[in-house]
N, C-alpha and C positions, 0 to 999 in steps of 0.2 A: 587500271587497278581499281579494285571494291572494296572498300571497307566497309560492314553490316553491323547493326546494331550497339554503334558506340553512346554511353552516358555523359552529356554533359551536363556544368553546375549552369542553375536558372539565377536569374534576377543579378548575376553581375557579370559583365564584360568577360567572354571566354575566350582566351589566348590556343591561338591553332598553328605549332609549329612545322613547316612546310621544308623540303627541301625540292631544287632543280639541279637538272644536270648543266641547265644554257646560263643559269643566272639571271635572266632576262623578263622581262615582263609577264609577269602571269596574274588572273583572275578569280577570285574566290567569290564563290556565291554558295549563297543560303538561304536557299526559298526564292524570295524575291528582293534581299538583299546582296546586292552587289557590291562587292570595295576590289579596288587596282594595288598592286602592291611589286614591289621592287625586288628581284631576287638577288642586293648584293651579297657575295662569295657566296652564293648559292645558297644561300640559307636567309629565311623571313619568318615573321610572327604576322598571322591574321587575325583581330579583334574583331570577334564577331560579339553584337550588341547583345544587353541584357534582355531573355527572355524569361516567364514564366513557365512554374512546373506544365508539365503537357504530357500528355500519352500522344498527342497527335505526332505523325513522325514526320523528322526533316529530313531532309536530305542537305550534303555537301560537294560541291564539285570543285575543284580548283582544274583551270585549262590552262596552255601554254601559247604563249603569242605567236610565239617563235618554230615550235614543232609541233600543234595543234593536240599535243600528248593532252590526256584529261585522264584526272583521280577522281572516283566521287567515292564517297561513303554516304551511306544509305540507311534508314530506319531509325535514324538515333531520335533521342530522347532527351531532354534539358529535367534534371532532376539533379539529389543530393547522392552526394560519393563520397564513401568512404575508402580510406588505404587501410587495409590488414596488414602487417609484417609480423614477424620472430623467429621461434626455431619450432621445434618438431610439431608441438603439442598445437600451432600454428598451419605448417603442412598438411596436417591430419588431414586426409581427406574423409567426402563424405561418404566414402566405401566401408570404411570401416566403422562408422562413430553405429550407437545403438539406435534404434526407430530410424533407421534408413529410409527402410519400405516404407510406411507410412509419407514419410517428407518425398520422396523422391516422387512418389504418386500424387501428394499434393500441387509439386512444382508446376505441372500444367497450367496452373491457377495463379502462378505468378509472372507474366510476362514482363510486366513493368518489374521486373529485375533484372539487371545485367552485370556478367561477370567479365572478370580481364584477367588473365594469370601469367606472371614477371616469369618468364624461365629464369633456369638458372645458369649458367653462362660456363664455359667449357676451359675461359682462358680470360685474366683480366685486361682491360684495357685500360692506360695509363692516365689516372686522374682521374675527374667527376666529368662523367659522362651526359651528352642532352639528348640521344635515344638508347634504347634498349638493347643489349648487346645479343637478346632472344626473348622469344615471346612464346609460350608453352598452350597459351589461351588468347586466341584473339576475341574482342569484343564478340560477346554471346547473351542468344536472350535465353533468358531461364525457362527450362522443361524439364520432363519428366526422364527425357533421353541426354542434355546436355550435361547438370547437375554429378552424373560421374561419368568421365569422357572417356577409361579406358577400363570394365569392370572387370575383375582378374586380375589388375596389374599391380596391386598392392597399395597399402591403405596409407600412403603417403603422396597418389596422382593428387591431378586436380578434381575437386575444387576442394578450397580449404573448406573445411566444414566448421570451424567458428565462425569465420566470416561469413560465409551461406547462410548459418542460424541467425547468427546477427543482423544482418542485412534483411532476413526473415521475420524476424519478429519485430524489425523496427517498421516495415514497410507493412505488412499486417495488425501487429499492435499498436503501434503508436502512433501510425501515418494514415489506418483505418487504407491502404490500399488507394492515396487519395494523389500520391506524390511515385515518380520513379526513381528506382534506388539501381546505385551502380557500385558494384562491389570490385576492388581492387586487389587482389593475394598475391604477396613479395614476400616469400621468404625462405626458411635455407635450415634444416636439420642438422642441429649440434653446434650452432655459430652463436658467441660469445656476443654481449652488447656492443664492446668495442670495433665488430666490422660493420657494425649501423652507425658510427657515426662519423662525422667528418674529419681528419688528419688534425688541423689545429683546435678538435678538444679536447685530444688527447695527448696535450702538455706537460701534463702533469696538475690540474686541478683538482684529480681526486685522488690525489696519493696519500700515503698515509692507512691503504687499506689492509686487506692480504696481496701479497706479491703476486703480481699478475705470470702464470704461467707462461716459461719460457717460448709453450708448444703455441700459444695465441700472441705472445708479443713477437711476431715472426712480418718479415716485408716477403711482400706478395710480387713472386717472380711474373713474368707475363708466360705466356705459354701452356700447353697443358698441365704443368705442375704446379699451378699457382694455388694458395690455398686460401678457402674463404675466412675460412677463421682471422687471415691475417686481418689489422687495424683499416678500417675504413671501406677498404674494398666492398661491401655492399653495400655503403651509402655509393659509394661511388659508381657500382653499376647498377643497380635497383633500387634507388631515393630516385635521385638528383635528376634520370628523366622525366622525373612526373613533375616536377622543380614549380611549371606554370600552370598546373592542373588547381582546380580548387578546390580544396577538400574540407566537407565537413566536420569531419571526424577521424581521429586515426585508434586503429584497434591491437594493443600490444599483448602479445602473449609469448615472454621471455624469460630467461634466467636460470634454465638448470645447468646452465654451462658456468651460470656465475654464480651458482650458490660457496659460500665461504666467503663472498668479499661484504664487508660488512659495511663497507661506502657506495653499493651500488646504488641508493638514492642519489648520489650526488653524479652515478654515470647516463642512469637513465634520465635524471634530469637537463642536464646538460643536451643528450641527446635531444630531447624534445626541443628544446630551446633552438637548437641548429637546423628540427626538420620546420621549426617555424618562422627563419628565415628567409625560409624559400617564400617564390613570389605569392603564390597560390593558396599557402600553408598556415598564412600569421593567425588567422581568427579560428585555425581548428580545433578543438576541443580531442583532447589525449585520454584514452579510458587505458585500461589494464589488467591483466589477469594474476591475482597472486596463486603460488602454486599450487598445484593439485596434491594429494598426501600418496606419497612411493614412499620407497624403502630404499632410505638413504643414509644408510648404517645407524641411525640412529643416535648420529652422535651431536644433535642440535644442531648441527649447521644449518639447514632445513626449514627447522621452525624461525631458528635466527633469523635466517633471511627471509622468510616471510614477515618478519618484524621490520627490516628495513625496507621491503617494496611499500608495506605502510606507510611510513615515514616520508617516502615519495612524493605522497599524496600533499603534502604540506611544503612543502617547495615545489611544486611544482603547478603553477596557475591553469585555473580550466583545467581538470585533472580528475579522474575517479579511477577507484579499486574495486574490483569484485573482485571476492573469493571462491576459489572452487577447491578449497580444503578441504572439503566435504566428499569430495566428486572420486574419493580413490576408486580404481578398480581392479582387483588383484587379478583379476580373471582375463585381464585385457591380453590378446594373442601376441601385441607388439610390447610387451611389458607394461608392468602396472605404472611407470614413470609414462605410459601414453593413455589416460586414461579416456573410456568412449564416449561417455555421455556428455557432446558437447551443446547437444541442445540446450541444458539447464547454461550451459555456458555463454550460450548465446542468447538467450533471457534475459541473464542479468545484464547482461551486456548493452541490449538494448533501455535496460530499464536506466542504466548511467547514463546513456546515451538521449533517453530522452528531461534526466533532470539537466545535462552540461546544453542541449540545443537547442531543445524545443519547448519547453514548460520549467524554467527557471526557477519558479515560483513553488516547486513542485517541493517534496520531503526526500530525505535523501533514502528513496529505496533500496537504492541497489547495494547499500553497501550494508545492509545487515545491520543487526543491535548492536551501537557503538557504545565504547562502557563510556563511561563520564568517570571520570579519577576520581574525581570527588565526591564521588557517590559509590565509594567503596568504604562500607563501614565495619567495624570488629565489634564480633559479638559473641555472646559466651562461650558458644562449642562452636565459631565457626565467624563465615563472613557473609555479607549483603553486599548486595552490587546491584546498581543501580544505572539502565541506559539511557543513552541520549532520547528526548521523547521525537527529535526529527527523522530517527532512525527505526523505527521501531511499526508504525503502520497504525493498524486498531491492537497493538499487544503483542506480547508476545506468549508462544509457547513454546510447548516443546516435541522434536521429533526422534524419531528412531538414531541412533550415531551407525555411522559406516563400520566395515564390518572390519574390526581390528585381525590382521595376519600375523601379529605376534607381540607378546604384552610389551617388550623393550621398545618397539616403535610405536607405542600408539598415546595418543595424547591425552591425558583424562582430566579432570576438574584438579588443580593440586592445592592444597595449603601448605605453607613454609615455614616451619616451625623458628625459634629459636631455641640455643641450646643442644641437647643430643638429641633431640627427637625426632629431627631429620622430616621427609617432605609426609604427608597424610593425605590419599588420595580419598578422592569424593567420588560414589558411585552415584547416590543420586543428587538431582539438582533440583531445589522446588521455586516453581512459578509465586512468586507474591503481590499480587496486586497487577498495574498492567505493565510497567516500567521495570520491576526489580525482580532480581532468582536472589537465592540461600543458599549455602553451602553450610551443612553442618555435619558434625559429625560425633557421636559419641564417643567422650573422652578428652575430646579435643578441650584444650585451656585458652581460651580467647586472648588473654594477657599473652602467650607466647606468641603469637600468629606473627610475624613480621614480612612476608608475601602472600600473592594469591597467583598462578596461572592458571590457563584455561584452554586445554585443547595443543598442549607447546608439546609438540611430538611431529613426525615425520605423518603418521596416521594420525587426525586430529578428532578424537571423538565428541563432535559438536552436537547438539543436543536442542540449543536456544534460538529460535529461531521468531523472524518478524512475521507479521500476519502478511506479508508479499511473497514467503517460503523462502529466503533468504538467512541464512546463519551468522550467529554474530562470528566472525571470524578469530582466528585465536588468539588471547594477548598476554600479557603477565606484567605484575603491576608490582612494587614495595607497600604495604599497608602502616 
């Protein structure tokens, strides 16, 4: 057996879980290190020592005492790895996302990237799993022919294309092309947060929200009929065998299955909590995708729950939000709820990515002009708002807003009156100074103003944006 071009993590002790059919003594070597290991009930962990990043390649062989049988895997690389998972907007592959052409001709130019893609599993198997119940993508190095493995087959193959952009622009942006990156894609189209997490955290800790649908709180039969949606199930087939893998980073893009629940902070926190458990997992840094703008009847749910993946952010340690409210696409072939331009998505992504791993020290780019409460002030026909200066870059301005599909979904600068006067929308926004925009309006009476939102619609028409091209994302405040 050959395994080719697998990622591993450098600089700390990598765990290499082995299986035999004899149980019996077998031999792992790496390079020119050599360790003896024991195959009791037929299953062993090999520690192989810490190396540094490298493009030089290794190889691994493990041999058997007893039936002279040998595995080797071939070409690998000791770099930073990332896990991708969620639902569709996750799947996406890079067939369908915008600037294919371009990226896919670049890929030649990235070898030192490597992809792995978690199939998705036909039937569940009982409890949390320590390998993979199917592998859609084995360990590959990135080119211009691997990057979409079946072209025609529809824009939900492999590879996931945020993870690809991500992994892209961390490994050329931010790594300057100096480090190998190993990208991981787990995930499953239309699946709820609750079958990413593990059975005992979903006790009942975050009750209290909307009533979980009866069609998702469903036990997962084994067999072809088993349903992913149900609780747990793909933590328990696509987490838990990566369990001793170590990973950098993990990259989430989830929630249109749980838009209405207005305690989804307290589920996707939790979940992170549980995937850092695992052995491999405690020190990774968690980023996020809050949603894209579709057409989701318009009836606030939407924005709401965009309101609470923010709130995530703050319980949840090591932790960033990018925004892609911005990113609608109504034109998208597989619905405007998949929208294509995941590149910008994977931008920001890496730009969280490199203030949570690698430059600390750094300003919080990625997440756009964050308001500061307190620098929300009333003023005679209107209001001042004022953002955080970490957030913000060399300034802000302002850009074109996405293209509204119809006035009841789209989200525009609002004032809130009190009294009968009801809400007053703002068409323009004026830049003042480097930190603060205006909203005013003629007519308006400053003494009634008793709120302000901004952008609170299923389509968010954002406007204010940092000198990184990042949007402040949408929020709504009491004045």
């Amino acid at each position: 057996m050959t395994i080719f071009g697998w990622a591993l993590s450098p600089s700390v002790s990598v765990s290499v879980t082995l299986t035999a059919a004899d149980g019996k003594k077998s031999t792992t070597t790496t390079n020119s290190s050599e360790t003896a290991y024991y195959g009791a009930y037929y299953r062993w962990d090999a520690t192989l020592p810490p190396s540094p990043p490298s493009f030089s390649e290794y190889s691994l062989t493990i041999s058997s005492e007893t039936t002279s049988q040998t595995a080797e895997m071939t070409n690998l690389l000791f770099g930073d790895v990332f896990f991708c998972s969620g639902q569709s907007n996750m799947q996406f592959s890079v067939e369908g996302m915008l600037g294919k052409d371009d990226e896919i001709a670049a890929a030649d130019d990235y070898g030192g990237i490597r992809m792995f893609g978690v199939g998705q599993p036909a039937g569940q198997l009982s409890g949390p799993q320590q390998t993979l119940p199917t592998v859609a993508l084995p360990w590959t190095v990135v080119n211009s022919k691997t990057i979409v493995t079946d072209p025609g087959n529809g824009d939900f193959d492999q590879f996931s294309a945020v993870c690809y952009m991500s992994g892209r622009h961390i490994f050329t942006d931010i790594l300057k092309s100096s480090t190998p990156v190993g990208l991981i894609s787990s995930n499953w189209g239309g699946t709820p947060v609750e079958a990413w997490m593990p059975e005992d955290q979903l006790k009942g800790q975050c009750d209290g929200g909307k009533a979980r649908d009866d069609k998702l709180n469903l036990d997962a039969s084994s067999g072809d009929d088993w349903n992913p949606n149900a609780d747990h199930v793909l933590y328990d087939n696509m987490i838990t065998p990566f369990e001793k893998l170590v990973v950098k980073a993990a990259i989430w893009y989830q929630g249109e299955t749980n838009v209405g629940y207005w305690n989804y902070d307290c589920f996707q926190s939790l979940m992170v909590e549980s995937w850092r458990k695992m052995a491999g997992w405690g020190d990774m840094a968690f980023t996020f995708v809050q949603l894209a703008a579709y057409d989701c009847g318009g009836s606030q749910a939407l924005p709401d729950f965009r309101g609470v993946q923010l709130k995530a952010v703050d319980i949840t340690p090591n932790s960033a939000m990018i925004t892609a409210a911005d990113l609608g696409d109504v034109g998208s072939p597989d619905g405007d709820i998949h929208p294509r331009n995941k590149t910008e998505v994977g931008r920001r992504l890496s730009l969280a990515i490199d203030k949570l791993v690698y430059n600390k020290d750094l300003d919080s780019a990625h997440m756009g002009p964050v308001v500061d409460v307190d620098g929300i002030k009333i003023l005679e026909d209107g209001v001042s708002i004022s953002f955080r200066g970490d957030t913000i870059g060399g300034g802000l301005h302002l850009e074109e807003a996405q293209v509204c599909p119809n006035d009841e979904l789209c989200g525009n600068a609002v004032l809130s009156l009190s009294g009968n006067r009801g809400d007053v929308v703002i068409d323009d926004v004026v830049v003042v100074g480097n930190s603060t925009i205006e909203l005013r309006k003629d007519g308006v009476d400053g003494s009634k103003i008793v709120g302000v939102s901004y952008g609170w619609g299923d389509f968010p028409l954002l406007k204010v944006f940092s000198s990184y091209g990042v949007p402040a994302a949408p929020f709504k405040a009491e004045v």
